[in-house]
N, C-alpha and C positions, 0 to 999 in steps of 0.2 A: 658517677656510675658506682655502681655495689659492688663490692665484693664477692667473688664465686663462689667463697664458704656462706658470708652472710645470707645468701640467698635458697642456698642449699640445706641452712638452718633457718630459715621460713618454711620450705619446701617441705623439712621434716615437721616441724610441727602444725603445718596444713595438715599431712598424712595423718596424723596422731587426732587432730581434731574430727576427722572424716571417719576416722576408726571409731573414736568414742559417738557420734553421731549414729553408727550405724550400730552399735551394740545395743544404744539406748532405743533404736527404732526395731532391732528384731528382738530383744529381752524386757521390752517394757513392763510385761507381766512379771518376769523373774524379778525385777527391780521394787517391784510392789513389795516384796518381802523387807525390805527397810523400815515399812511404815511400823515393822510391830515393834522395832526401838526405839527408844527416846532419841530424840537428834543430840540430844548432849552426849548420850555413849556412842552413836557413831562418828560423831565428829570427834568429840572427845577422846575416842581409842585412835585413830588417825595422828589428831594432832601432838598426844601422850607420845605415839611413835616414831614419830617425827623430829621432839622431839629429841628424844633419849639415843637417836640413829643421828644426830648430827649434832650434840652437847656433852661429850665423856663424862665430862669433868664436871657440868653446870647442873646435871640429874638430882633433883631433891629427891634424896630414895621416901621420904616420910610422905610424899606427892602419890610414889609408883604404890608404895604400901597403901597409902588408902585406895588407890583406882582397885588394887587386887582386892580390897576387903569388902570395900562397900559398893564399886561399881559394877564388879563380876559377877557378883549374884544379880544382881538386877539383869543383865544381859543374859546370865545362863538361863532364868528366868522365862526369859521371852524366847532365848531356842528350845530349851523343854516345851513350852506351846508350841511353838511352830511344828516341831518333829512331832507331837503327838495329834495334831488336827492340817496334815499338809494339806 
């Protein structure tokens, strides 16, 4: 038999799966706005955050400096089009 936590931590990430399910089934259009980024910068600013939020000490700052110099234009980039043609 399972354990009453184990099961309770299925439980929640059933709920979590059904959540992200339904976001994507009533936001499908809002989600469309992804497409005007490179998948390298969205993945990419994700995984940069991830991750610098759980490596103090292992962070190459000469990494984060280029993401700010040469990946942020690229992304501001593409929200200046977005807000300027919504």
């Amino acid at each position: 038999m399972y354990s009453r936590t184990a099961l309770e931590k299925i439980a929640t990430i059933v709920k979590k799966i059904n959540f992200i399910q339904t976001i994507v089934e009533e936001k499908g259009g809002e989600l469309e706005i992804l497409s005007n980024f490179e998948k390298q910068d969205t993945k990419g600013s994700y995984d940069l955050r991830t991750f610098i939020a759980h490596n103090y000490e292992g962070v190459d700052l000469y990494i984060v400096e280029d993401v700010i110099n040469e990946r942020l234009p690229v992304m501001l980039k593409s929200i200046t089009k977005i807000l300027k043609h919504p």
